[in-house]
PAKELUM-586184 format. One record per residue (C-alpha): z, y, x; residue in three letters. Coordinates in steps of 0.02 Angstrom, whole numbers, padded with zeros to 5 digits, always signed. Example, Ala and Ser with C-alpha at 12.3 -4.5 7.8 and 13.67 -1.06 7.14 Angstrom:
2
+00390-00225+00615ALA+00357-00053+00684SER
This chain:
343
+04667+02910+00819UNK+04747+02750+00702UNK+04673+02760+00526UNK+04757+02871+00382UNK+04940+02778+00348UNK+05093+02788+00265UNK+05237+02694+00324UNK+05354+02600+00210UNK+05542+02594+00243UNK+05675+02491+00147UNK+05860+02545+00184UNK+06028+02420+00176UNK+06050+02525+00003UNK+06247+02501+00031UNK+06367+02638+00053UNK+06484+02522+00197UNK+06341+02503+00297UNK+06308+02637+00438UNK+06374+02731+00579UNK+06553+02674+00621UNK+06678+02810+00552UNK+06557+02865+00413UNK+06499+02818+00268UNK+06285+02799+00196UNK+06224+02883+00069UNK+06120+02741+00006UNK+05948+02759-00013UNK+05878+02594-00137UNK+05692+02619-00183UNK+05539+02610-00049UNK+05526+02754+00064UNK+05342+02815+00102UNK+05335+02950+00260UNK+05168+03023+00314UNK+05100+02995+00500UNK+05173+03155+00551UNK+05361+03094+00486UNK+05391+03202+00335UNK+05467+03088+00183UNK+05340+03107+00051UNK+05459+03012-00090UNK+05493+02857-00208UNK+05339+02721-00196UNK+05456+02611-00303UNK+05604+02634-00443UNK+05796+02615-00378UNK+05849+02422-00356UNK+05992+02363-00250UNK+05972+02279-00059UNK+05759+02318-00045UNK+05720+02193+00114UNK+05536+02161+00182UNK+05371+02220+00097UNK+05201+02156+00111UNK+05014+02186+00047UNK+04903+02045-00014UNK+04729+02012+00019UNK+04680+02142-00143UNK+04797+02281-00072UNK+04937+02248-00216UNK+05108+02284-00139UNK+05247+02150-00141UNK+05454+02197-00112UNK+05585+02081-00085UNK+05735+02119-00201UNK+05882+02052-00083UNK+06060+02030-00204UNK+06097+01863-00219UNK+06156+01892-00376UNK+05981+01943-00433UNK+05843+01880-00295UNK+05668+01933-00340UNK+05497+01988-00280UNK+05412+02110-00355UNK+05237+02157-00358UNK+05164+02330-00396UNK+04988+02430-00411UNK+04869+02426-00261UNK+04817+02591-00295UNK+04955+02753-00269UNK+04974+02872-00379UNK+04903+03040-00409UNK+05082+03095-00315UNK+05017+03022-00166UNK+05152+02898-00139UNK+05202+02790-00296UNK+05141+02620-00372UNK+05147+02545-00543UNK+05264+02408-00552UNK+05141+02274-00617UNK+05280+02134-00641UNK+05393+02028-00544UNK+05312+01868-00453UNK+05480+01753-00395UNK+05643+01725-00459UNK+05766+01611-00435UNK+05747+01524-00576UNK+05557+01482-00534UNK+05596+01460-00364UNK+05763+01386-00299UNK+05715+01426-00122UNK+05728+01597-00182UNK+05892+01678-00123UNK+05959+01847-00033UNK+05746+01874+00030UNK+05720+01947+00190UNK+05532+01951+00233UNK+05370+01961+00152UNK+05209+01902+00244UNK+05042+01850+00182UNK+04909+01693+00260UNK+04770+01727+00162UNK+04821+01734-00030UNK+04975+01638-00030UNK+05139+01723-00008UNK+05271+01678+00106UNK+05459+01711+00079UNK+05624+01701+00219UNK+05781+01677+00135UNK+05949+01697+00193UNK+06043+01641+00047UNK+05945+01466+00073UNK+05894+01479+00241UNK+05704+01427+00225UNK+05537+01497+00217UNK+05443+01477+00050UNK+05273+01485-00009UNK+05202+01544-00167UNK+05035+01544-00267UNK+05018+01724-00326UNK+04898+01712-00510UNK+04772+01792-00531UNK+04852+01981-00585UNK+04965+01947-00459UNK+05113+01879-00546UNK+05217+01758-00585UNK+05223+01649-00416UNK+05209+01463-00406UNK+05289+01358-00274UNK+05156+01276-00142UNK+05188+01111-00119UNK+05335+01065+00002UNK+05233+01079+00171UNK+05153+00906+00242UNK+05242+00895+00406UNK+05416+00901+00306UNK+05356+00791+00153UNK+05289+00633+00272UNK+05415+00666+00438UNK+05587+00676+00301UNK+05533+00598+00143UNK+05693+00525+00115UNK+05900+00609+00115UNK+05865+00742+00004UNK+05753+00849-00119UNK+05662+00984-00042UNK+05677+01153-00139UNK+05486+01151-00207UNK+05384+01273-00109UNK+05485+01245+00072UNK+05374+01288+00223UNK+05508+01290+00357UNK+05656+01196+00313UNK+05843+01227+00353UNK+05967+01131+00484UNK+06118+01183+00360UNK+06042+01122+00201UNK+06122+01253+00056UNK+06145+01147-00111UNK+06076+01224-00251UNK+06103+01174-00444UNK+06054+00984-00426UNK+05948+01011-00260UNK+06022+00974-00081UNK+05891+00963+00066UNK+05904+00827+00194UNK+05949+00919+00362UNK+05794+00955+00478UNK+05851+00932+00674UNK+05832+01109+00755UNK+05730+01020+00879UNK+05616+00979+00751UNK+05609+01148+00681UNK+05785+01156+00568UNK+05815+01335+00547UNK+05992+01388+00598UNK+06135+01451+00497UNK+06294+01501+00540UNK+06457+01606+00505UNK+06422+01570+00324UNK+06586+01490+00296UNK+06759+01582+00329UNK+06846+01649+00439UNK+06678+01696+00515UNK+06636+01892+00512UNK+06464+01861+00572UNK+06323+01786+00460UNK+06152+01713+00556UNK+06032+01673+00461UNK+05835+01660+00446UNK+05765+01836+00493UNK+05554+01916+00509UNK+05422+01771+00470UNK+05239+01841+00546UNK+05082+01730+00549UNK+04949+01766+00694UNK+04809+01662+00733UNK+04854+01502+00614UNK+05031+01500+00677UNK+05172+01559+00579UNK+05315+01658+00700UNK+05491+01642+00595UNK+05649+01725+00689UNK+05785+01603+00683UNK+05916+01710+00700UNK+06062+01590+00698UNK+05963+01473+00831UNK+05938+01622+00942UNK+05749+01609+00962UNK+05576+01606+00887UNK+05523+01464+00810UNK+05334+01432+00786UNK+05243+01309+00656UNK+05067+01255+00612UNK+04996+01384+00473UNK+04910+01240+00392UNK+05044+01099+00378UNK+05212+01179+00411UNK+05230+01086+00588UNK+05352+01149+00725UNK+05265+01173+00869UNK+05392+01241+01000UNK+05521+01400+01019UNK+05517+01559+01118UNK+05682+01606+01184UNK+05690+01686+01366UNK+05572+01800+01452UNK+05450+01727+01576UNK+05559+01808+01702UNK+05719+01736+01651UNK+05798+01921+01613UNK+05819+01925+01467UNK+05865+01786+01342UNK+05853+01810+01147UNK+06021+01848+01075UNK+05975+01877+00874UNK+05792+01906+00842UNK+05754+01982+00680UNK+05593+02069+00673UNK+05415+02004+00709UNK+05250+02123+00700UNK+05065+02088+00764UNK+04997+02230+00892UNK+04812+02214+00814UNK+04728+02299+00954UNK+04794+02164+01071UNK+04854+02017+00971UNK+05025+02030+01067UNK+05174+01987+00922UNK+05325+02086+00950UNK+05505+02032+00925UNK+05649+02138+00917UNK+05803+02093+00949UNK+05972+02189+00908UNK+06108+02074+01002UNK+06005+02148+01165UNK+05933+02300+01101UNK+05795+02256+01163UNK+05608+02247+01086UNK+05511+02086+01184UNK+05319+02066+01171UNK+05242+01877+01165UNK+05066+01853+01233UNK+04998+01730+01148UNK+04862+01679+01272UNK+04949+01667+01419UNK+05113+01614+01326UNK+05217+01762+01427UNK+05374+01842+01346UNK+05376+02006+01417UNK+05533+02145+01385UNK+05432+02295+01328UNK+05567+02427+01304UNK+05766+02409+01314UNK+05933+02519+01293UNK+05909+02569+01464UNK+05721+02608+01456UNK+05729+02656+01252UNK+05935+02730+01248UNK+06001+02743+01085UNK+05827+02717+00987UNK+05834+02534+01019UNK+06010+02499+00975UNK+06033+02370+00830UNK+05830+02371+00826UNK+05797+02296+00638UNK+05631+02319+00550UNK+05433+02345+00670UNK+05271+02392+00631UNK+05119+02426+00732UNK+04974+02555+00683UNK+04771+02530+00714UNK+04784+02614+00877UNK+04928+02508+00961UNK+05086+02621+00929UNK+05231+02526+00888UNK+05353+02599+00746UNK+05532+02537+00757UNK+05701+02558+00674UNK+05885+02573+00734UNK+06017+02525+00622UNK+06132+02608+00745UNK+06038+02772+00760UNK+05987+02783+00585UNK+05806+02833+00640UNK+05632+02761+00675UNK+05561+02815+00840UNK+05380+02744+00907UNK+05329+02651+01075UNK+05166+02702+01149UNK+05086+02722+01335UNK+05270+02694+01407UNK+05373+02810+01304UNK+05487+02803+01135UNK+05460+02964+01036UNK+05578+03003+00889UNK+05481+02990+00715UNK+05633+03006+00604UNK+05793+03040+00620UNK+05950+03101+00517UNK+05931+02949+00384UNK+06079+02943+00272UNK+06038+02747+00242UNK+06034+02622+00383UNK+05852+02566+00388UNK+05787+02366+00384UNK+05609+02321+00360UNK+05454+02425+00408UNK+05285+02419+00323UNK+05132+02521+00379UNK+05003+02536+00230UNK+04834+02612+00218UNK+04791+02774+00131UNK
């Protein structure tokens, strides 16, 4: 039986986002629901656009705050509350104005004790140097295999990990480009008439290699943990089925080491094996129906289970021994980014 959990949800938090023909009831603070499904309430205060979540080495819990118009990452208590579900907010760790890089977050993932932020808005992953309470943030260094392989064309937004193919000016700062074949991240429908925005999605390290989900680009791109360097994409099945449409999230199956990728242009959820490099589909619309339909935010308990929301079906069903299982359903928000968290 997986160890006692809770699992996090953030939802889009916007009342135009859902089911075509109605209309969300938004839900903006950090759902916590028990292992059986039952919503136990409010881990966090109300904020607009909550995006991905993650825990650092001393159990603290970090949010991405998403509006461009007020980017941020929070960081709150490690222990819950005599509720059983809330933290303290202990204080907020980025902004934009200590981090340019910082802009419409996505994803939250920890290596070790340094943070790691995806970024729509800017379209590049960002590290960060938590202090010692936790907060404020400083930017790492720009990574090595982007300071000595591009050292001239540009400034670097401080802190850049994984750097952009559409550099995004900001105040004074414009990045030089970085080739997608040398690990540019992809951004498009950004500019009018487009209806479609693609930008960087999930980021996931496993094994000293960070996984980022280029959205735009239409595969995974992989780097060195240590110095930022690209080190190749995933973006078909080993089989040649199935080829990545718009991967967004990323989670680490720790009783196998297999990452999952989800994928809502084929609403489809793919499994990577990282030792014998195979891309496997592990459950589709035809195997999965509905409950894999615009598949957004994973997560994956102690015993193997995979956890997985639908932005179509407004609910989070679960993939084990062959089967999807309905955890939640009914939500009145659309859901995005999944966190499972010790209790």
């Amino acid at each position: 039986m997986a160890n006692a959990f809770q699992l996090y949800v953030t939802f889009s938090g916007e009342s135009s986002k859902g089911q075509p023909g109605g209309a969300n009831v938004p839900v903006k603070h950090v759902r916590a629901y028990d292992q059986a499904g039952t919503a136990h309430g409010r881990v966090t205060p109300d904020y607009d656009e909550l995006r991905g979540m993650a825990t650092d080495p001393n159990g603290r819990f970090y949010l991405a705050v998403a509006p461009k118009s007020g980017s941020g990452i929070d960081v709150f208590s490690a222990t819950i509350g005599t509720d059983g579900y809330s933290r303290a907010l202990l204080g907020t760790a980025v902004t934009p104005q200590t981090s340019t890089a910082l802009s419409h977050p996505y994803e939250l993932a920890f290596n070790g004790a340094v943070l790691f932020a995806s970024n729509q808005g800017t379209n590049v992953v960002a590290g960060y140097v938590p202090a010692v309470a936790g907060f404020p943030a400083s930017p790492l260094d720009v990574a090595s295999y982007l300071s000595t392989t591009f050292p001239t064309g540009g400034t670097f937004y401080p802190g850049t990990y994984v750097a952009s193919a559409h550099p995004v000016p900001v105040g004074n700062e414009t990045p030089p480009p970085v080739p997608v074949a040398q690990g540019g991240l992809t951004m498009t429908g950004f500019n009018p008439p487009a209806a479609t925005k693609h930008s960087v999605r999930g980021i996931l390290f496993v094994d000293g290699t960070l996984y980022v989900a280029d959205e735009g680009g239409a595969r995974v791109a992989l780097y060195d943990a240590g110095t930022g360097a690209f080190s190749g994409s995933l973006t078909a099945t080993s089989d040649g089925k199935y080829t990545f449409a718009t991967p967004v999230g990323l989670a680490l199956d720790p009783t196998t080491g297999h990452v999952y990728i989800g994928d809502p242009g084929n609403d489809a959820i793919f499994s990577y094996h990282p030792s014998s490099k195979k891309l496997d589909v592990v459950v589709d619309k035809k195997s999965g129906g509905s409950a894999v339909e615009k598949v957004s935010g994973l997560a994956v308990d102690s015993d193997g289970t995979l956890y997985f929301a639908s932005r179509k079906a407004q609910a989070i069903s679960t993939y084990a021994n062959g089967k999807v299982t309905t955890f939640v359903s009914g939500l009145t928000d659309t859901p995005e980014c999944l966190l499972l968290v010790a209790v």
